[in-house]
N, C-alpha and C positions, 0 to 999 in steps of 0.2 A: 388549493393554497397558492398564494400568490409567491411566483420567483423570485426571492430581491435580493440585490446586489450592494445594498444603500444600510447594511446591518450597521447600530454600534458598538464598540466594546460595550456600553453599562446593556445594552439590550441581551447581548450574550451570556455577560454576568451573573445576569437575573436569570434566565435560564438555566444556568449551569447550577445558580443557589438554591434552587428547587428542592423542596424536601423531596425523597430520592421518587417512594410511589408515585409524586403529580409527575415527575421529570419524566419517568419511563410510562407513563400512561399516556403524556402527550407525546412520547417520543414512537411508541406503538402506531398511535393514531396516524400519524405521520407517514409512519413507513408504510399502511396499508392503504392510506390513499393514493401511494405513488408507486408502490410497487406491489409485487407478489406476495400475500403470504405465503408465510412456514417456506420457503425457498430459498436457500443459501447457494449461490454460486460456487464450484469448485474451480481453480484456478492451480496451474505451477509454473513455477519460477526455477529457472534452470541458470547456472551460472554458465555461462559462454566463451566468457575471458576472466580466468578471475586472480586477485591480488597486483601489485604493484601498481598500486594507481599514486599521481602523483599531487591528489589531494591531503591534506591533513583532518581529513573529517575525524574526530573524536572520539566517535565511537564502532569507527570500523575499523577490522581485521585487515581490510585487503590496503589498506595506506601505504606507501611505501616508506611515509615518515614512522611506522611506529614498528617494536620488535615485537611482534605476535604469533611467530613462528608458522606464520601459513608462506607457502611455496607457489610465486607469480608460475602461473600457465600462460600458453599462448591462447589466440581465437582460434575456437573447436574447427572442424569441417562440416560442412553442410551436413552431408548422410550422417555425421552423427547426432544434429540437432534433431534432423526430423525423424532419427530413431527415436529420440528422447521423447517427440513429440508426441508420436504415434503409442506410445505406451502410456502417456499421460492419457491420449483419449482416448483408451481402451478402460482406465484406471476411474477414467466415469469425468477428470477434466471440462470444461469447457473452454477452459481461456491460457491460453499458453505464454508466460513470459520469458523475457530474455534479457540476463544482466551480463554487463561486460564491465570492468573496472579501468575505466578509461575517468581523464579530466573529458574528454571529447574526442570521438573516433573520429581517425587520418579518413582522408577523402582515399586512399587508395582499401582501407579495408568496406566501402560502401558498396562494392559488391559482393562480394560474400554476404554481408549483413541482407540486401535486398533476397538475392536467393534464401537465403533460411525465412523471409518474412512472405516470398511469395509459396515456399514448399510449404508451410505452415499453414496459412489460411486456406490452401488447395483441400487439406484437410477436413475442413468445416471448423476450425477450432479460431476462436480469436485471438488475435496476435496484440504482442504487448512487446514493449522492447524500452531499456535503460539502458541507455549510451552516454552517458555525460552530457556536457552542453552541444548544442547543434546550431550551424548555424542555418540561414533562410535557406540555402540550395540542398544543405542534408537532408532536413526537415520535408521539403518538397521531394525529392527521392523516394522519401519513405512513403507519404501519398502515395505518390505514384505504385509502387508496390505493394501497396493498400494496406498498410498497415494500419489497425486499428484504433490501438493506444501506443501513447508515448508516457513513461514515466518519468518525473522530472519532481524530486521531494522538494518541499519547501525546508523540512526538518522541522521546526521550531517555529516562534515568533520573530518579528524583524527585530526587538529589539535585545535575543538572547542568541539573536545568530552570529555575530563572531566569539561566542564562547563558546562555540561548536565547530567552527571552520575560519580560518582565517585565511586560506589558499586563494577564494572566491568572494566577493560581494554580494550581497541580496540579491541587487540589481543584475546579475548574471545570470540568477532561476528566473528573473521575471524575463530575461530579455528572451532564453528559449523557451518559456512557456507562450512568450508570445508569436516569437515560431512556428510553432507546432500548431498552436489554434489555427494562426495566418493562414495555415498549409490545409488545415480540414482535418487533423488528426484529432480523434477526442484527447482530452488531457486526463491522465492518472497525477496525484498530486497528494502526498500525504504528510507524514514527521513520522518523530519517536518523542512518547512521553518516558518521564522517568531519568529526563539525563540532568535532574539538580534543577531544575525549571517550575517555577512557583504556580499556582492554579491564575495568578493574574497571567502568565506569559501563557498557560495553557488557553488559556482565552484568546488571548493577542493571536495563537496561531490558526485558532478557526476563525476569524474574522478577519485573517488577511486571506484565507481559502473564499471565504462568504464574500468576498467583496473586491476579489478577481473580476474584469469582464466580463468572463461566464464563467458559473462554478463549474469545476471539475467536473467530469462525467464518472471520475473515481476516485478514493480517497483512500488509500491505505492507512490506518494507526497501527505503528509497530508500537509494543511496551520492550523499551530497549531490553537486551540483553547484553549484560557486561561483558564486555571480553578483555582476558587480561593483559596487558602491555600496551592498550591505548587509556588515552586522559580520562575521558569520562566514564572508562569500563572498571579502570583502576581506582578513581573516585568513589566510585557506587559499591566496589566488591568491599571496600574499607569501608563502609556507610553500615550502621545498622538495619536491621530489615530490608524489605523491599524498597526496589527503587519508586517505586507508584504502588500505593494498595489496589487492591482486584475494583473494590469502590469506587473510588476515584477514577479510574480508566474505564468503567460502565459511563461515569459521569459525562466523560469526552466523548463515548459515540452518542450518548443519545442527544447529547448538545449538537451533535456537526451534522447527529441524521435531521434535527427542527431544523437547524440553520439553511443545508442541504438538501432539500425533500426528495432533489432527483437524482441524489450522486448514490452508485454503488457504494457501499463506507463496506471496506474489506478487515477484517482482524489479521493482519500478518505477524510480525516477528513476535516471539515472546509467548506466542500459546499455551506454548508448551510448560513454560512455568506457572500458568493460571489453575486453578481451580474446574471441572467440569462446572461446576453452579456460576463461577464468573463468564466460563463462555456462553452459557445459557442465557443470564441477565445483559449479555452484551447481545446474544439473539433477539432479544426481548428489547432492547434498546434503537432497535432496529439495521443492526449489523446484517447486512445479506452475503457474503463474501467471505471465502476463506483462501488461506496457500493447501494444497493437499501435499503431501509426501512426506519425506523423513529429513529433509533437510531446503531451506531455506539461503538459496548461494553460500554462505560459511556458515552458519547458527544453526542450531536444531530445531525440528521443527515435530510436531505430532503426526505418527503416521496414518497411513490410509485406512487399516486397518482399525486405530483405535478412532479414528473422525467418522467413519462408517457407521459403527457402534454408538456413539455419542450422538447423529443426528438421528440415527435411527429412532431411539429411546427417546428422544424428543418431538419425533413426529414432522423433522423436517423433511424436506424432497422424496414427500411419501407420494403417491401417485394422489392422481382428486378421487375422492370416491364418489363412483354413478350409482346419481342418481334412480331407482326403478318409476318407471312409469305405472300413473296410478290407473286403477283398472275400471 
């Protein structure tokens, strides 16, 4: 299947209007011409620096514009990241990330940050790191200490992004995403559906993913979860029902895995309130990636224990079964 960068919203549209079996029958086809079957990447997300950040995103806890009652930490110490790390890859891991709640980390905390990204990869485990915006000489830093991914969300569509942040411009995730490519970093690049945003803006934001550069090498979709004391946690807890049905957010991976052939599409935030049959149809949708643990930087998250159980029964990251040779 051919790369393209040239998507339009109505071609997305149509895609995403699919009655739901054609959507997830092409959206299968897809995923196993480009990658692995039955294989879900394990991944965690460790928070590093967390709260008091001095964005007003909408639907985070760690803002320092909003009374959520979470407690700003400083930047952790190395030995204890890569204790953290070291038991994610014992915990079955592969991909280790790292969030700090910064607008953008000071040039004096980039060493510490390179140490945790070169003790980590020492490891054999892939590194991933969210630092807020970077500029070209950060970004090159990171390189250099081989860091693998950069996370940098889009959140949304362009044109529902200052109902979600008004501290930043669009043009501020483009300019470090462009960064970070510049540098050799793959790019991580996802949103959150569910925060009051229409199935047209739901389109709007994978076809501004589709139609980057180069797409993502990762996609996160979180399904928000509310938290109380910022705008769009307090919006949605007053809302009735779910903030996105289980449905409809099947509908966005299998849209972004056609659009995406070759991007990781990871399920993070919000698991934990799904249904097992929703995270299956989102396996099915061609989701290869998950967060493992019990928590998710501030959110909760489904633990190891019951994701173990879940892929088990489902027959993912089951070993290939050998073949005998016939006689």
């Amino acid at each position: 299947m051919t790369i393209r960068t040239d998507w339009t919203r109505d071609e997305i549209a149509a895609i995403f209007d699919l009655p739901f079996a054609d959507l997830l029958f092409q959206a299968q086809t897809v995923h196993r011409a480009h990658h692995r079957a039955n294989h879900v990447q394990q991944s965690t997300l460790l928070s590093i620096k967390t709260g008091g950040c001095a964005e007003n995103c909408g639907y985070c806890s760690q803002s320092a514009h909003f009374a959520t009652g979470l407690k700003a930490s400083k930047l952790m110490a190395v030995d204890a990241v890569l204790t953290a790390a070291r038991e994610a890859k014992a915990a079955g891991s592969e991909r280790f990330c790292m969030g700090a709640a910064w607008r953008s980390p000071k040039d004096r905390d980039m060493a510490i940050i390179v140490a945790m990204v070169k003790g980590v990869r020492a490891m054999g485990l892939e590194t991933c790191m969210t630092l807020g915006m970077l500029t070209a000489d950060q970004s090159a830093r990171l390189a250099e200490a081989g860091l693998d991914y950069y996370n940098h969300n889009i959140d949304t569509a362009p044109e529902y992004y200052d109902r979600v942040v008004t501290t930043r411009v669009w043009q501020d995730r483009m300019d470090t995403l462009d960064h970070v490519r510049d540098a050799g970093i793959n790019v991580c690049c996802g949103g959150i559906m569910g925060m009051g945003e229409s199935r047209s803006e739901r389109v709007g934001f994978i076809h501004a993913l589709a139609t980057l550069p180069q797409h993502p090498q990762s996609v996160p979709l979180n399904r928000l979860v509310p938290i109380a004391g910022t705008p769009i946690g307090d919006a949605q807890l007053d809302a009735e029902g779910a903030p996105i049905d289980e449905i409809e957010f099947v509908r966005t991976v299998a849209t972004a895995r056609i659009v995406l052939p070759d991007t990781m599409v990871r399920l993070s935030a919000g698991r934990e309130t799904m249904s097992e049959a929703g995270q299956a149809l989102c396996f099915l949708a061609g989701a290869n990636s998950i967060f493992t643990g019990d928590r998710l930087l501030t959110t909760p998250n489904a633990g190891q224990a019951s994701d173990a159980d879940l892929l088990g029964r489902l027959g993912l990251n089951a070993p290939e079964p050998r073949l005998e040779a016939a006689e």
